[in-house]
N, C-alpha and C positions, 0 to 999 in steps of 0.2 A: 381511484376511478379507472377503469378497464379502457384502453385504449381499443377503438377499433379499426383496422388498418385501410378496411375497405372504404370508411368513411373518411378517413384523414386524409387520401387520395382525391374525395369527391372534393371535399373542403379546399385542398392544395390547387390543383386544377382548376375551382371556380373563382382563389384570390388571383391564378395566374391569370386568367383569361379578359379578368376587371384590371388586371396593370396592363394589357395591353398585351398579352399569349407570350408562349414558349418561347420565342425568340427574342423579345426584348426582352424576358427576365434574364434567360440566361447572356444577354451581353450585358447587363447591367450586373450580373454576382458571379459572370467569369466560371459560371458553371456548365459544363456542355449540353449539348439540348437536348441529348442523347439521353443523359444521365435524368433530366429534367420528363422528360416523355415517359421514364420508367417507374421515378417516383409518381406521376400520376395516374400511371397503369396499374401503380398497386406490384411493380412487377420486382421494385428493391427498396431496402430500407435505406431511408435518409440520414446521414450522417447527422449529427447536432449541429456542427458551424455548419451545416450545407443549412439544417434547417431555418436557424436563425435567419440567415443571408437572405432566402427566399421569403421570408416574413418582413425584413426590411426592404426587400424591394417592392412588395406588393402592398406595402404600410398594415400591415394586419398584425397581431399575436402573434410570438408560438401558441401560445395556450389555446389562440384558436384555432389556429392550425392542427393540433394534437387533440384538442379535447372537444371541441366546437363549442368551446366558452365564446357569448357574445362579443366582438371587439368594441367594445366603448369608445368614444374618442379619448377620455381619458386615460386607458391604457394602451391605448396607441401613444400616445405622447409621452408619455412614461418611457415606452420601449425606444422609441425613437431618439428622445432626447439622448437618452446612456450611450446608445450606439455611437460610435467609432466615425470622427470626420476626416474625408477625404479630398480630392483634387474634383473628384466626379459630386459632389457637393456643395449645397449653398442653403444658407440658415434665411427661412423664408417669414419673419412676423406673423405671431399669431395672436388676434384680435381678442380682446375679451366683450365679445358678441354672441349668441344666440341666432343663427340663422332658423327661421321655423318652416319645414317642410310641412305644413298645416292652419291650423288658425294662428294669425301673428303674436311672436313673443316680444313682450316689450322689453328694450335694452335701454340701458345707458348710452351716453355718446363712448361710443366702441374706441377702447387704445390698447395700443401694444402691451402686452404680458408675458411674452417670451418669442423666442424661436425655435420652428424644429427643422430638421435637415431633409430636406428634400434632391433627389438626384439632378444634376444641371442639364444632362443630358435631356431629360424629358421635358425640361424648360425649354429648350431649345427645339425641341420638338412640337412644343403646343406655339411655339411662338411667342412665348411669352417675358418679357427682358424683366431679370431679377428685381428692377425696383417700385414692377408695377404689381409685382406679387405676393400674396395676404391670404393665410389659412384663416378658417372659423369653422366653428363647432355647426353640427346640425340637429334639429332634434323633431321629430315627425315622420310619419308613413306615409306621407301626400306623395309623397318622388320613389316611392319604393317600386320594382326593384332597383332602377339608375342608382339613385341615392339612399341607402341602407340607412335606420334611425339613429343616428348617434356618430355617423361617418365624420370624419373631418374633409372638409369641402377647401379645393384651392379655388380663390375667386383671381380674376385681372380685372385690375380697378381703375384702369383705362377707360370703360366702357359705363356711359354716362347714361344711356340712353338705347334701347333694343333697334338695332340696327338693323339685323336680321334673324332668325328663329333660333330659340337656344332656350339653356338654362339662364335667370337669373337671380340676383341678390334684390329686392322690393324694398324699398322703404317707406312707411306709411306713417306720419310723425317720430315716434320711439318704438316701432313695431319692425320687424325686420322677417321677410319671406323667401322662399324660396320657390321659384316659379316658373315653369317652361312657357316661353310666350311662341306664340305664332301672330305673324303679323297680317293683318286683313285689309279689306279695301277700305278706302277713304279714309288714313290714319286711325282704324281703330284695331284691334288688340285682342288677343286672348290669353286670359289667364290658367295655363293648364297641367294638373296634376297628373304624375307617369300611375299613379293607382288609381283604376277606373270607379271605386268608390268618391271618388271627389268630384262634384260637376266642374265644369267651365267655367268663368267669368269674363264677359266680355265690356270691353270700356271702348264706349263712344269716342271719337278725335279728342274731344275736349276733357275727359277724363284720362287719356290714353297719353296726352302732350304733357299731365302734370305729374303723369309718374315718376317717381322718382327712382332710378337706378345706382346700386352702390358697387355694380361690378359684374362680370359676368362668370358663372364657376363652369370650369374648364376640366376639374379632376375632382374626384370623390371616391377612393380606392380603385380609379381606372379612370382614361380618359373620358371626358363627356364628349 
């Protein structure tokens, strides 16, 4: 497969921009920002351990970094898990759940299945204290672009109930969603998708008090 350099820039550039831009990748892979700015100018080629590094910080592929092969959540977790643990690391549970960015998927009662390494530093940035923190898989175009199909989503499972506007985790019996809500007058609720093919759903107070929430997601290959 013929690599194309101009595109491997656009690719590189838009995982940097979803971890949160140039600055935070390179103090999290200790690469200068300098060097960071020219690989995405297309303006110098990427060493291989530079390229790695900046794949692990942006949780994405090399492969698709270099080839614009889909990143699965599956091969994210693959790449992730192999990778190399450090001091700036903490192994964050990862759910064996189905989150649905669309019509809901029904689960099982969701339990741990492994961990993958997540940077501490960015924990400590979302605010979020390592024992209230829990990856799952996504699967749907409802959240797209925020949330890509197949992303691995960090939820904090703190949050029981939509406090104020954001993404979150829906639980509907054994159905599990993923849903931006905005909050409206007289306790009622909106349920809404970042792709404008999806209407709104809106629940009355009394519909809106019985939702149940299993957490609010915070990351999905960039902050939320």
């Amino acid at each position: 497969m013929l690599i194309d350099p101009a595109k491997m820039a656009e690719r590189l550039s838009d995982a940097i921009n979803r971890a949160g831009g140039r600055g935070r990748v390179a103090s999290l892979t200790e690469i200068p920002q300098s060097s960071i700015d020219r690989y995405c100018r297309n303006q110098s080629e990427i060493p291989a351990l530079r390229m790695g590094e900046i794949a692990r910080a942006c949780a994405v592929t090399t492969d698709y970094l270099i080839y614009g092969e889909d990143f699965s959540a599956d091969l994210v977790r693959a790449e992730l898990a192999a990778s190399p643990v450090n001091d700036n690391v903490v192994m964050i549970p990862m759910l064996d759940v189905i989150a649905s960015a669309g019509p809901g998927i029904e689960n099982a009662r969701p339990y741990e299945i492994g961990k993958l390494p997540f940077p501490r530093t960015w924990l400590l940035e979302l605010g979020l204290p390592e024992k209230f923190a829990r990856f799952a898989d996504s699967r749907g175009d409802s959240m797209t672009p925020t949330i890509p199909d197949g992303a691995i989503c960090l939820i904090d499972i703190r949050i029981d109930r939509p406090r104020k506007d954001g993404i979150y985790v829906l639980v509907d019996g054994n159905n599990v969603r993923i849903k931006r809500i905005a909050i409206g007058w007289q306790g009622a609720i909106q349920l809404l998708s970042d792709n404008e093919r999806y209407a709104a759903e809106t629940l009355a107070a009394p519909d809106a008090e019985a939702l149940r929430v299993a957490g609010r997601v915070v990351w999905a290959g960039g902050e939320i």
